[in-house]
SERO-4910 file (N, C-alpha, C, O; in steps of 0.05 Angstrom, whole numbers):
BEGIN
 pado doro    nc1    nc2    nc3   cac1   cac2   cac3    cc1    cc2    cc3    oc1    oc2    oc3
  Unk    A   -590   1044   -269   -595   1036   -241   -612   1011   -239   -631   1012   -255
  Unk    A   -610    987   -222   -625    965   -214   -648    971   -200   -646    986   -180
  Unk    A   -673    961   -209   -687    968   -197   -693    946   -176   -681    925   -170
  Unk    A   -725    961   -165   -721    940   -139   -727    908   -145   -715    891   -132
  Unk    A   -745    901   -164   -749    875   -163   -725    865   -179   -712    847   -170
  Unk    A   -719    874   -198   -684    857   -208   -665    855   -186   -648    837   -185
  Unk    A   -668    879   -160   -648    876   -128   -652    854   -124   -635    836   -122
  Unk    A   -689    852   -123   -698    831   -104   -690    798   -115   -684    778   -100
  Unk    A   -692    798   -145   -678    773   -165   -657    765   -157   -652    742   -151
  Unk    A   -638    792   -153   -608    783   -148   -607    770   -119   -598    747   -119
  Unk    A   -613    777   -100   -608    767    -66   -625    746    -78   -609    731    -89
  Unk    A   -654    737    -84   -653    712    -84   -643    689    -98   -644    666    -88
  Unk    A   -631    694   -123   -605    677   -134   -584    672   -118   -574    650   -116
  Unk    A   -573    701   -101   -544    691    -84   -560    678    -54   -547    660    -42
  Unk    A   -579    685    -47   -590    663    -23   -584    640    -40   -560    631    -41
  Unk    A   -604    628    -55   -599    607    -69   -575    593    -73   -572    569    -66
  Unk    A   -560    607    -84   -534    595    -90   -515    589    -58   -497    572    -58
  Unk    A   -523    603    -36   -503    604    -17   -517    572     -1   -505    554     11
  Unk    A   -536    573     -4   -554    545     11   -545    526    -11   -522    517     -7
  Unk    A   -553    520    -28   -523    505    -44   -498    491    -38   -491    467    -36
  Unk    A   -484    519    -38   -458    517    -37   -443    516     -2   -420    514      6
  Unk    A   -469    519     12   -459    515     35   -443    494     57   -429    498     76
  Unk    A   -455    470     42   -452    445     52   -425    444     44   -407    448     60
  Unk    A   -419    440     18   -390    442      4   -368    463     22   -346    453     25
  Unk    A   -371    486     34   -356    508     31   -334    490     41   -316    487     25
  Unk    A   -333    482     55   -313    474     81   -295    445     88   -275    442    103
  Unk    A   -316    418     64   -307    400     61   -296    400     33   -307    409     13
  Unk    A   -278    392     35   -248    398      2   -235    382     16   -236    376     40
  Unk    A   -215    373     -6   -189    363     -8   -167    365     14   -153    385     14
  Unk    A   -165    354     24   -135    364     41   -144    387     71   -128    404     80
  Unk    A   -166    383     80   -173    403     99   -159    400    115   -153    421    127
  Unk    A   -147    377    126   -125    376    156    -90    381    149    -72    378    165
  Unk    A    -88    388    122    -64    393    121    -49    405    130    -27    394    133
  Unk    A    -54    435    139    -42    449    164    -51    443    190    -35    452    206
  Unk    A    -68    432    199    -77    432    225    -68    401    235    -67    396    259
  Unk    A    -60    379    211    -67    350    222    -51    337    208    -55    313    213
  Unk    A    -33    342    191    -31    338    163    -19    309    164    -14    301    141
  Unk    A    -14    293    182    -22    263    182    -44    254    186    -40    230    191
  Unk    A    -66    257    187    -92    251    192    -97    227    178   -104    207    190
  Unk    A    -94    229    153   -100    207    142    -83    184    141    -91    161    140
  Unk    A    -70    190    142    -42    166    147    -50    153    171    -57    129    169
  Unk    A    -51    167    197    -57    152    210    -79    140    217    -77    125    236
  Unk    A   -110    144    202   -122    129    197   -120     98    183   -130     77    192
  Unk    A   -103    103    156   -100     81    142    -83     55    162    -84     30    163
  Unk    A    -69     75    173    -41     50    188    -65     36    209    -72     13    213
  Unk    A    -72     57    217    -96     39    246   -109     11    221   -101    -13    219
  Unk    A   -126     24    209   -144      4    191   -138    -19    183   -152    -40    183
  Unk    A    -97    -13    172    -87    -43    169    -89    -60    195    -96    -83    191
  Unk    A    -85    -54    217    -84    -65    238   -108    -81    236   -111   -106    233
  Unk    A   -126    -63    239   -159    -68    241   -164    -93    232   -171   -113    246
  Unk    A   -160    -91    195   -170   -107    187   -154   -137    181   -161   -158    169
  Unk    A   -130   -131    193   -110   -157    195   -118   -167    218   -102   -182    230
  Unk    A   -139   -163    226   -141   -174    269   -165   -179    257   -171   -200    268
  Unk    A   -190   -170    237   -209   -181    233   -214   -163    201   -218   -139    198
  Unk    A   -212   -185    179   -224   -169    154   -253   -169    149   -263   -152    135
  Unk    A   -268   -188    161   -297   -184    165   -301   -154    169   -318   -145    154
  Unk    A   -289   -133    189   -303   -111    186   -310    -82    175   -323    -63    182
  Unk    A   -289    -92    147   -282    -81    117   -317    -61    108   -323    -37    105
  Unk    A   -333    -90    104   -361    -84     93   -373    -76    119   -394    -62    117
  Unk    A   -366    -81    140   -388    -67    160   -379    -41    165   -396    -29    179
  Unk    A   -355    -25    157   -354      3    172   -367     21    143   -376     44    143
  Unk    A   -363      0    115   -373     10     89   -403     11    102   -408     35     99
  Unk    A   -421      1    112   -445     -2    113   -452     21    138   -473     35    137
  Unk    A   -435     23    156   -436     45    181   -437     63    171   -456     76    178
  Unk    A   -421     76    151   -420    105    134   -443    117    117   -450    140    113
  Unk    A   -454     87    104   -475     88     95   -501     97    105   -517    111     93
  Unk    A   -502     90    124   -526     81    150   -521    116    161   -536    134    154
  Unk    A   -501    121    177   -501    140    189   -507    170    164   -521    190    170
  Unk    A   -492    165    136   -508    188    117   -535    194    116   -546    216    115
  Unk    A   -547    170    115   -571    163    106   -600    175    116   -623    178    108
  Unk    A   -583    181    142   -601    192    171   -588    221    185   -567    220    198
  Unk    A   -599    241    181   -600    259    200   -563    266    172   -546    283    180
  Unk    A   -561    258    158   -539    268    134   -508    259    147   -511    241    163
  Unk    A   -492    263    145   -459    247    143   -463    261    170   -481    276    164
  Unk    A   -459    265    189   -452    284    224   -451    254    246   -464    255    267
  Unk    A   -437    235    240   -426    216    251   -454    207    271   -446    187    283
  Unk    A   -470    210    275   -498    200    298   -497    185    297   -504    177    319
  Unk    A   -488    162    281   -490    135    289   -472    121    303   -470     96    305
  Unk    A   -457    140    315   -441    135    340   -441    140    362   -425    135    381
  Unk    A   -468    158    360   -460    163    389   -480    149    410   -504    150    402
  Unk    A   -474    138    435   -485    123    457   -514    129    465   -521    153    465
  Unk    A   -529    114    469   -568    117    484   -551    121    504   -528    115    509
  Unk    A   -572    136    515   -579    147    538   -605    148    563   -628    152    555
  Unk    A   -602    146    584   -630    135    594   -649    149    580   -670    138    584
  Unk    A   -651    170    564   -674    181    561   -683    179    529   -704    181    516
  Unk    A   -661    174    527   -665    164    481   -643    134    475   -623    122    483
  Unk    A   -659    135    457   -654    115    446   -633    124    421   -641    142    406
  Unk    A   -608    114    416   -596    130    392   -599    113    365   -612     92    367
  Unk    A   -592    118    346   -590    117    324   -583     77    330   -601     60    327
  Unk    A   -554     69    338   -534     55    336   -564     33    350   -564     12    338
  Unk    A   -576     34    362   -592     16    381   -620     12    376   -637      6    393
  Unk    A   -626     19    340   -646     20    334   -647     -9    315   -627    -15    302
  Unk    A   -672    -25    314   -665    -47    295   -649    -53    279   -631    -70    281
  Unk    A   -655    -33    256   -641    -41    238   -603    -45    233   -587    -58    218
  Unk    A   -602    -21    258   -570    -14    260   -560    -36    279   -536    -40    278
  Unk    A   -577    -54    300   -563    -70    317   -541    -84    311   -521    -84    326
  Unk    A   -542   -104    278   -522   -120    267   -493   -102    259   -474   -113    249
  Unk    A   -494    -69    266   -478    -59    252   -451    -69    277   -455    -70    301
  Unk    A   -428    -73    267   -401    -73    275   -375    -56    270   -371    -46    248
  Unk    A   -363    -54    285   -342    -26    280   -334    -11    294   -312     -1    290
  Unk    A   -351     -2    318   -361     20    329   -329     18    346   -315     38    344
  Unk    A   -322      1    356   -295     -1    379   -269     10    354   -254     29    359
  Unk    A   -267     -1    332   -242      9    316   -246     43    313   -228     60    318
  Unk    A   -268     49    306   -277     82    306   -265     93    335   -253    114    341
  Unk    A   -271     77    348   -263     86    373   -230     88    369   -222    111    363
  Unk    A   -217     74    370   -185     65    374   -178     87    352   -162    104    361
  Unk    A   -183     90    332   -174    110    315   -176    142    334   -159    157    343
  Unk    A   -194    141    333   -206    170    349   -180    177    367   -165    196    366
  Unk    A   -180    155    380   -163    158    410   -133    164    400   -120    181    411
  Unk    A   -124    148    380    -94    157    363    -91    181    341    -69    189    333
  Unk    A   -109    190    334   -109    214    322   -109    234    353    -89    249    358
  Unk    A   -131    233    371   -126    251    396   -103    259    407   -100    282    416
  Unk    A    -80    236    408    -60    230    411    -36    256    403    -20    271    415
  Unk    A    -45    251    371    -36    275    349    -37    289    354    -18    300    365
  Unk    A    -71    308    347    -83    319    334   -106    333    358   -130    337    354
  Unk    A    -94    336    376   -122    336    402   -150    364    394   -148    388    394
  Unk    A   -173    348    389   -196    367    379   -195    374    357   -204    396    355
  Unk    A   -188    364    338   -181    368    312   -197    351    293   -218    360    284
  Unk    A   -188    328    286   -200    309    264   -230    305    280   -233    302    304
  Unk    A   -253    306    259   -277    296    271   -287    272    265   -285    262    242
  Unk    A   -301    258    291   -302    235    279   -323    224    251   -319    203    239
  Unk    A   -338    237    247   -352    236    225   -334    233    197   -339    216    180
  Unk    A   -314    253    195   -288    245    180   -269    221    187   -255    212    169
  Unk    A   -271    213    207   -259    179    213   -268    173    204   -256    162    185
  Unk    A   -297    170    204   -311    137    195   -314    147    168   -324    129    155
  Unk    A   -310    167    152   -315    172    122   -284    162    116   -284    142    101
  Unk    A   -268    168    122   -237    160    113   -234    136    119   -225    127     98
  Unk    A   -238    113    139   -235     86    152   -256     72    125   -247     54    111
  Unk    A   -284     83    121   -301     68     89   -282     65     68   -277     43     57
  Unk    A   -270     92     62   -246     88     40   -231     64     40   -231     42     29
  Unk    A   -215     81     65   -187     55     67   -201     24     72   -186      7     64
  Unk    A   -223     15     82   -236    -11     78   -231    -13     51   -214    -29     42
  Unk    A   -245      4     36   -244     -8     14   -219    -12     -7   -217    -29    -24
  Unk    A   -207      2     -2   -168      6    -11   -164    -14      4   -179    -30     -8
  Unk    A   -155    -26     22   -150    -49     31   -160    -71     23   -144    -89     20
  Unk    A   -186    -76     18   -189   -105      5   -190   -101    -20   -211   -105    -31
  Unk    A   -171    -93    -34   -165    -85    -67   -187    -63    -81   -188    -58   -105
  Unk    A   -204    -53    -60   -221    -42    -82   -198    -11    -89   -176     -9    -78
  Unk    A   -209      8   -108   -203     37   -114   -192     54    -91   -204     59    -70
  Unk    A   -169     63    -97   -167     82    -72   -173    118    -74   -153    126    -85
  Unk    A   -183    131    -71   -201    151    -86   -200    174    -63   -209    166    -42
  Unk    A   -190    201    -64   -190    222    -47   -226    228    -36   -247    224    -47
  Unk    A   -217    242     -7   -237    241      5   -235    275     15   -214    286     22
  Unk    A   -251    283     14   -262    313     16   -271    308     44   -291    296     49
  Unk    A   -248    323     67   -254    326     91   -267    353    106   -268    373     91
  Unk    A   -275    355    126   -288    392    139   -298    372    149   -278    359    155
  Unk    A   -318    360    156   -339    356    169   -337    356    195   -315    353    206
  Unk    A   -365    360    210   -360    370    234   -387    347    255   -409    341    245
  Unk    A   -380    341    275   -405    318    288   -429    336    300   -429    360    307
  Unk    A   -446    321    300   -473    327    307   -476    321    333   -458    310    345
  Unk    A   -499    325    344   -500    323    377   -531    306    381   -539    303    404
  Unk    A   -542    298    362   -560    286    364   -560    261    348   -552    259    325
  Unk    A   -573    240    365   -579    217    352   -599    202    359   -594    188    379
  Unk    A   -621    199    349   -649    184    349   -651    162    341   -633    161    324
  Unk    A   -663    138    341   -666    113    340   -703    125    311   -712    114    291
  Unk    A   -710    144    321   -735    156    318   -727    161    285   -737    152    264
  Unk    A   -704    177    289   -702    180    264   -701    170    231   -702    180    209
  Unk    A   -697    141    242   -693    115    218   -716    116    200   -712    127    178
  Unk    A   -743    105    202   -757    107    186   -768    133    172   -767    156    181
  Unk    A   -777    124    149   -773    143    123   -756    157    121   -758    180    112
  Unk    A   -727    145    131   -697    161    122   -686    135    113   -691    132     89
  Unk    A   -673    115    123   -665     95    119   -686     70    103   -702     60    119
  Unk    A   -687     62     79   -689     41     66   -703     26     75   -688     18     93
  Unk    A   -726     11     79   -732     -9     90   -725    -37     82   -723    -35     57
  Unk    A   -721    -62     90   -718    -89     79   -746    -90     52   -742    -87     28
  Unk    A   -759    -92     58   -778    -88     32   -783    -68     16   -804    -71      3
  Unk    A   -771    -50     12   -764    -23    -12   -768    -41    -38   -760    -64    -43
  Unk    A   -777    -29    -47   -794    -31    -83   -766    -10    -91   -754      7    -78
  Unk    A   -763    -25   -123   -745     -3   -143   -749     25   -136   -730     38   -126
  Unk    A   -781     38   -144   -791     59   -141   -784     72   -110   -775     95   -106
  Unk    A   -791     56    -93   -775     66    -63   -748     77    -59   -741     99    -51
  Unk    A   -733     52    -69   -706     72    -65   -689     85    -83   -666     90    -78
  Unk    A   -709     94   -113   -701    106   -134   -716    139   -115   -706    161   -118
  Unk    A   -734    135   -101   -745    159    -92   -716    165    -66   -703    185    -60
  Unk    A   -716    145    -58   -703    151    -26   -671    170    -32   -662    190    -21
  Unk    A   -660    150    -55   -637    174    -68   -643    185    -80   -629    204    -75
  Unk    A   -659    193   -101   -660    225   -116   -669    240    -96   -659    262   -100
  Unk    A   -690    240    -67   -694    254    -52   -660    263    -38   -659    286    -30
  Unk    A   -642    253    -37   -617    266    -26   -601    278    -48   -578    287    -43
  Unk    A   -613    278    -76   -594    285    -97   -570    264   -115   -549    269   -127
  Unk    A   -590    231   -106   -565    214   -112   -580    199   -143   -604    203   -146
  Unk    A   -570    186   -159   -580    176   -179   -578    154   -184   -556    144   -180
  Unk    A   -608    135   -197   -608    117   -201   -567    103   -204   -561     82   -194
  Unk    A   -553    114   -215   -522     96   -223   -512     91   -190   -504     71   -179
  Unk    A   -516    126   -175   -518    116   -143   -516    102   -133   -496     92   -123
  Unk    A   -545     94   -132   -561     65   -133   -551     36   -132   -553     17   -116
  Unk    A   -541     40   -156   -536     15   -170   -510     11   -154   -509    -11   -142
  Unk    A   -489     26   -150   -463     21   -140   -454     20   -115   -435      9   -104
  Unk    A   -475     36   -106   -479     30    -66   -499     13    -57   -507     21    -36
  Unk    A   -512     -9    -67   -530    -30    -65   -520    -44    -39   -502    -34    -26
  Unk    A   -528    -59    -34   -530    -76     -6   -541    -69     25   -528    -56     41
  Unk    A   -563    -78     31   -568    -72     63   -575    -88     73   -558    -99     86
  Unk    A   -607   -103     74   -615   -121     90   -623   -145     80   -629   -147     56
  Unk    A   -625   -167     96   -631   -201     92   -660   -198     79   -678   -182     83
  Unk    A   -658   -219     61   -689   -228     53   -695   -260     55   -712   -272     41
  Unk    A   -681   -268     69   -682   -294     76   -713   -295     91   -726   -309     75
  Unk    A   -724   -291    105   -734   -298    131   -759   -279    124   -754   -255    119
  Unk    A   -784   -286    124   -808   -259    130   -809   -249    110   -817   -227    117
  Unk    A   -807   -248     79   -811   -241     59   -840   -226     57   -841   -202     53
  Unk    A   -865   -244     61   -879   -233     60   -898   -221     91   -920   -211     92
  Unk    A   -884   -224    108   -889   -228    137   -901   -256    147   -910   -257    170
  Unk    A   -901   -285    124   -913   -306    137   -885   -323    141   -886   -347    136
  Unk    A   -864   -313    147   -833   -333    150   -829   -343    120   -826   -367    115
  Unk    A   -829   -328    104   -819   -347     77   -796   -329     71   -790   -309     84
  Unk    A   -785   -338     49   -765   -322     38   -772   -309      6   -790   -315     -9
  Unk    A   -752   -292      3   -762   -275    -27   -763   -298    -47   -742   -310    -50
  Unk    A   -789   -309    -66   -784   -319    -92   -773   -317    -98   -758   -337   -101
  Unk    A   -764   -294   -108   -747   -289   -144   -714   -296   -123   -693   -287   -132
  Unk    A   -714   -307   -101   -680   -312    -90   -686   -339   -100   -706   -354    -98
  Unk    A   -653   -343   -117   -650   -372   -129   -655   -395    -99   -645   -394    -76
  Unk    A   -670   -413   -111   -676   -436    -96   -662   -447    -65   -667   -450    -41
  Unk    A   -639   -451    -86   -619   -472    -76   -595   -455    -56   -583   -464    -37
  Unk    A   -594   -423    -70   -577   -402    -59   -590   -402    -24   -575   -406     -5
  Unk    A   -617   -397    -23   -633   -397      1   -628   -412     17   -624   -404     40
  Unk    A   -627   -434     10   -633   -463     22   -601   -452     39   -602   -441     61
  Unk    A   -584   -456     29   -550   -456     36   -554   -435     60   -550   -438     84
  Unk    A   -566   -407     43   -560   -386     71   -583   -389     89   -585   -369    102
  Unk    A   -605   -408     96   -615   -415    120   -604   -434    137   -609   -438    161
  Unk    A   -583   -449    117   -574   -460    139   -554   -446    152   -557   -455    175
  Unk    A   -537   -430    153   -535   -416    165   -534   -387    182   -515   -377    193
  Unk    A   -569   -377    181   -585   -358    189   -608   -373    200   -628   -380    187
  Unk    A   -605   -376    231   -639   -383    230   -654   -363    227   -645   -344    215
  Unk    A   -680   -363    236   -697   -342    224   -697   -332    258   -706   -309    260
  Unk    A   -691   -343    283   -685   -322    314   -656   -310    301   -652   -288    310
  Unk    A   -638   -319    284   -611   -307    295   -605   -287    263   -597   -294    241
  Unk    A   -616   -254    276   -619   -240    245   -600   -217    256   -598   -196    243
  Unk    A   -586   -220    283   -565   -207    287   -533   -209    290   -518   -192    282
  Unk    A   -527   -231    301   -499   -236    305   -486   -253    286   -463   -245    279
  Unk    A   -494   -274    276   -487   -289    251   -471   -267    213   -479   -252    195
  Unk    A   -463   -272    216   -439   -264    189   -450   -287    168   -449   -311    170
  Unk    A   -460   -272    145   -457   -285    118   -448   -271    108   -450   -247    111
  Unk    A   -430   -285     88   -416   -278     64   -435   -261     45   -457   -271     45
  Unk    A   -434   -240     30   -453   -229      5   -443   -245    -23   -456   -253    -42
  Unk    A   -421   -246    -19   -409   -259    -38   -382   -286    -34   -358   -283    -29
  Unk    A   -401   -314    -39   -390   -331    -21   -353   -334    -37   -332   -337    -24
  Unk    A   -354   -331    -71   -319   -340    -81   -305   -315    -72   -282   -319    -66
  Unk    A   -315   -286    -67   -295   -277    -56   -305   -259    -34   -317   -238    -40
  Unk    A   -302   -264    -11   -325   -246      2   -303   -228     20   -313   -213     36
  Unk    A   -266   -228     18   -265   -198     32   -245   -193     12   -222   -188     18
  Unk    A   -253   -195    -12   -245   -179    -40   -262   -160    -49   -285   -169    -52
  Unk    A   -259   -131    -57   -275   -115    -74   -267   -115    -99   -249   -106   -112
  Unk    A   -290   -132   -105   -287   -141   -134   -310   -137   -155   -317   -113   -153
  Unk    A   -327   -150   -178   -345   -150   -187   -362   -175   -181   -380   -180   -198
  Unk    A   -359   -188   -164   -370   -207   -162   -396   -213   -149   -406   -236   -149
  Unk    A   -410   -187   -136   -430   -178   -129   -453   -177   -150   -476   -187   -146
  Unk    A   -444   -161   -177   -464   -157   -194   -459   -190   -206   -478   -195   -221
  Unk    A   -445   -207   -204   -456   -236   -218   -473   -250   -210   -487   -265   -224
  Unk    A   -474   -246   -180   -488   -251   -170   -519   -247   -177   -537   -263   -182
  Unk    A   -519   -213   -176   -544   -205   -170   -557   -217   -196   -580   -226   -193
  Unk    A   -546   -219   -223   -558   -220   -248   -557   -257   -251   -560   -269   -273
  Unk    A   -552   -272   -222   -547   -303   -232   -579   -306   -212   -585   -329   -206
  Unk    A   -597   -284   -204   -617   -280   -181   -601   -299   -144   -609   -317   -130
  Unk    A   -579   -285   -144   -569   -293   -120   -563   -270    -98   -557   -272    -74
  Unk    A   -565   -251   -114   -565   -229    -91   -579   -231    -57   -602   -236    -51
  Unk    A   -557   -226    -41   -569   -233     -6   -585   -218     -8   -605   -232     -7
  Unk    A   -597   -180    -12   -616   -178      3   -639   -172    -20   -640   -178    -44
  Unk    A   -653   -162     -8   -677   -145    -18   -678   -130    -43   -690   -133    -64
  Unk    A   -664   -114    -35   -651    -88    -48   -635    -92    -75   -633    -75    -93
  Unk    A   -623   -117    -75   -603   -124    -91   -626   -135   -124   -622   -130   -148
  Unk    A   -645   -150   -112   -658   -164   -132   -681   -145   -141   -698   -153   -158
  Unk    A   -681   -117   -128   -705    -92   -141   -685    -80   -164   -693    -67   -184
  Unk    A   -653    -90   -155   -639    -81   -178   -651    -86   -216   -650    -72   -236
  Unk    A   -659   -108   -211   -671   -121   -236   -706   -109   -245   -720   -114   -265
  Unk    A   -708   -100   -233   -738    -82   -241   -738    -55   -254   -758    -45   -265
  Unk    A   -711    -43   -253   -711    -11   -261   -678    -23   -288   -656    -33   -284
  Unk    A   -700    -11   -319   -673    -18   -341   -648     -6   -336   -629    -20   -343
  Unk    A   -641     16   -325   -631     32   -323   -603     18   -305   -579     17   -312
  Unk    A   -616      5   -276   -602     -5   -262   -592    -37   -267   -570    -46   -260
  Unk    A   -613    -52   -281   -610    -78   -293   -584    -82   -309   -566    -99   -307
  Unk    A   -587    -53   -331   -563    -49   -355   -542    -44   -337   -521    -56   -342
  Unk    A   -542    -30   -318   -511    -33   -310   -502    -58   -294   -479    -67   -294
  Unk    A   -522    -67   -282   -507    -94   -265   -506   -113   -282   -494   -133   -275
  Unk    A   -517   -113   -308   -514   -138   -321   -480   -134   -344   -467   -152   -355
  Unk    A   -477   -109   -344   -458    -95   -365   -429   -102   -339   -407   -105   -350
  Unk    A   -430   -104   -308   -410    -99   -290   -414   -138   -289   -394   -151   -284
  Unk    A   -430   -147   -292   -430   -175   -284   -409   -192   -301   -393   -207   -290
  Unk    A   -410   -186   -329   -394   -195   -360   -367   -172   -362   -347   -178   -376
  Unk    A   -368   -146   -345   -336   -138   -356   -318   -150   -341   -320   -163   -321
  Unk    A   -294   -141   -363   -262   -158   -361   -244   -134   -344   -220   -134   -342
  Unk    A   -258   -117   -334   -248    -99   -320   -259    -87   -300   -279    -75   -307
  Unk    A   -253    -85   -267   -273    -68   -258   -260    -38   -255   -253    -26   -234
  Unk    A   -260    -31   -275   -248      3   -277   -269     19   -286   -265     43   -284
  Unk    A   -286     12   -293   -306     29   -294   -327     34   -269   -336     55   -261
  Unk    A   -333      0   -257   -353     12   -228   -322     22   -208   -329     33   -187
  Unk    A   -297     21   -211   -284     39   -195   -286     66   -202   -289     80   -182
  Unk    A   -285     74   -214   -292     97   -214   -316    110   -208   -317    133   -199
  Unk    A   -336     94   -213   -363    107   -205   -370     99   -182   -391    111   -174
  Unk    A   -360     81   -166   -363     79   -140   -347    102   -129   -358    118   -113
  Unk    A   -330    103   -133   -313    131   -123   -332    150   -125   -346    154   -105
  Unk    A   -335    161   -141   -356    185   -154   -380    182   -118   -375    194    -98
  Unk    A   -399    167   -123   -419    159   -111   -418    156    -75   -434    162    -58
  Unk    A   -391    145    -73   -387    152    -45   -376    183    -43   -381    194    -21
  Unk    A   -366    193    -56   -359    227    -51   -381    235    -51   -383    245    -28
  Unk    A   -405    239    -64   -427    241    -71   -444    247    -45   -454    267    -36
  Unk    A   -442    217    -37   -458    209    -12   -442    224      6   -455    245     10
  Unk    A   -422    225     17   -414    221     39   -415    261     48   -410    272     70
  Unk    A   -425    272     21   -431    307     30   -455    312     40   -460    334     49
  Unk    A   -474    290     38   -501    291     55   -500    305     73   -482    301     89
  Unk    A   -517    325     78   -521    337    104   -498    348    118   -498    354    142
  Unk    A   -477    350    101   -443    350    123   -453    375    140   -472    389    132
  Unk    A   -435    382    169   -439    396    182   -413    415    183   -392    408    195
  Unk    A   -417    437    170   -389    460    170   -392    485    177   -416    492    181
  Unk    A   -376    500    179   -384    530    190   -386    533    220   -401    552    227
  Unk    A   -373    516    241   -380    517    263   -401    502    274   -404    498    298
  Unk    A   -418    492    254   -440    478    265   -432    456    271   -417    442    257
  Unk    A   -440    450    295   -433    416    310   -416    429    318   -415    454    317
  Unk    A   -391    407    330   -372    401    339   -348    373    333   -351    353    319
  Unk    A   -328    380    347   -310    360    343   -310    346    372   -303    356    393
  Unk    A   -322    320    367   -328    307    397   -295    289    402   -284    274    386
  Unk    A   -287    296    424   -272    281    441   -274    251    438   -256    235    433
  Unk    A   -292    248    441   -301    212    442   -326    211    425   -348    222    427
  Unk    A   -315    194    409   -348    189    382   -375    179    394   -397    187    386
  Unk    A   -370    161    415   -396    153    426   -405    173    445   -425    163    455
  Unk    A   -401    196    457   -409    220    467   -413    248    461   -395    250    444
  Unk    A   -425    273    462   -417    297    461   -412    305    474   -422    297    495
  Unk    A   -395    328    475   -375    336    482   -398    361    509   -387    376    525
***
């Protein structure tokens, strides 16, 4: 017979394990197949549209998915509208430059079409990151759908969740292993903010940014215009997913912040300098794949929790 404290071992192993496994239960492979089972299709077809009417917004809905994990976990908040009484997520500094928000929309509205109350948008904008990236040649890589939207969104919530422009190696080696993500993570979901401008808060720009690289992107960034202006990250191919990011980073040309802390941690150095020199990008395809599945289970919301909002910039 079990006695009581081996009982008591066992319930706290299966608590354990069920808080775990909870987040997972519900997001898998193929979740709209009976209920939607074009879902994704008709995501991708919208996207071509999308990004044939503008490929600029390839890297910004990649950076929206980002942004919205990052905070309050994958439950779409970064879509949804302020309100006289808060401020949301989408209207907080750092998110102002973000773009996208209207194609999230248009998708929404053609899946509704389908699929009425069904696909959530939190799963749009995780499927629309993909297909960005399958469209400008990067990896095309299955996406583990369930997720369900959240009903809250804070502007409040950003700091010490989201990254700051000045993050040290040590910062955002803490900021992902605190969500379970790893330094390789890291290395393969890199890019957020400008370091042109305010470096040290007296208007200068980062040292260690090559000279002459600076010089080019102030001229076109003034140091008033750190929202509406489009730079390239990568000026020979900038709406290709390619490797041409890490040549950058290892030639000290990387646009932001974040990109040039790459070179402070060996761990992360060795891979961008190993992705900068290969004759193949089949290896960061794959581990970018890996890394966005990874990410994109943050916080997911399943089991009833949340909802499936009608309109992404509202709840329901």
């Amino acid at each position: 017979m079990m006695s009581s404290s081996s009982k008591s071992s066992l319930l706290a192993l299966l608590a354990l394990l069920l808080t775990f496994s909870t987040t997972d239960a519900h997001v898998e492979l193929g979740f709209y197949n009976e209920t939607c089972p074009n879902a994704e299709a008709i995501v991708l077809e919208e996207m071509k549209m999308i990004l044939s009417a503008d490929p600029t917004l390839a890297p910004s809905l990649l950076r929206m998915h980002f942004q919205d994990c990052f905070v309050r976990g994958c439950d779409g908040s970064i879509l949804l509208n302020s309100s006289a009484n808060n401020l949301a997520e989408k209207d907080a500094p750092p998110n102002k430059s973000l773009r996208g928000f209207d194609a999230i929309d248009r998708i929404k509205a053609k899946l509704e079409e389908t699929c009425p109350g069904i696909v959530s948008c939190t799963d749009i904008l995780t499927i629309a990151a993909r297909d960005a990236v399958f469209l400008t040649d990067g990896p095309f890589y299955d996406v583990p759908t369930g997720r369900r939207d959240g009903n809250m969104s804070e502007a409040a919530d950003l700091p010490g969740n989201l990254p700051p422009p000045t993050a040290t190696i040590d910062e955002l080696k803490a900021s992902f292993l605190q969500r379970n993500l790893t330094v390789k993570d890291l290395v393969v979901l890199s890019g957020t903010y400008l370091r042109l401008y305010n470096f040290s808060g007296k208007g200068d720009a980062d040292p260690s940014l090559d000279k002459g690289y600076a010089e080019k992107l102030k001229r076109k960034c003034m140091h008033y215009d750190m929202e509406t202006t489009l730079v390239k990250m990568d000026l020979k191919s900038p709406m290709k997913f390619d490797l041409g990011y890490y040549k950058l980073v290892s030639m000290g040309r990387g646009l932001f912040t974040s990109d040039e802390a790459l070179l402070h941690d060996p761990d992360a150095k060795a891979y961008v300098e190993r992705q900068a020199v290969a004759a193949s990008p089949e290896e960061f395809f794959g581990d970018f794949a890996a890394s966005m599945v990874r990410m994109g289970k943050l916080g997911a919301l399943t089991h009833q929790k949340g909802e499936i909002r009608k309109k992404c910039a509202f709840v329901n």
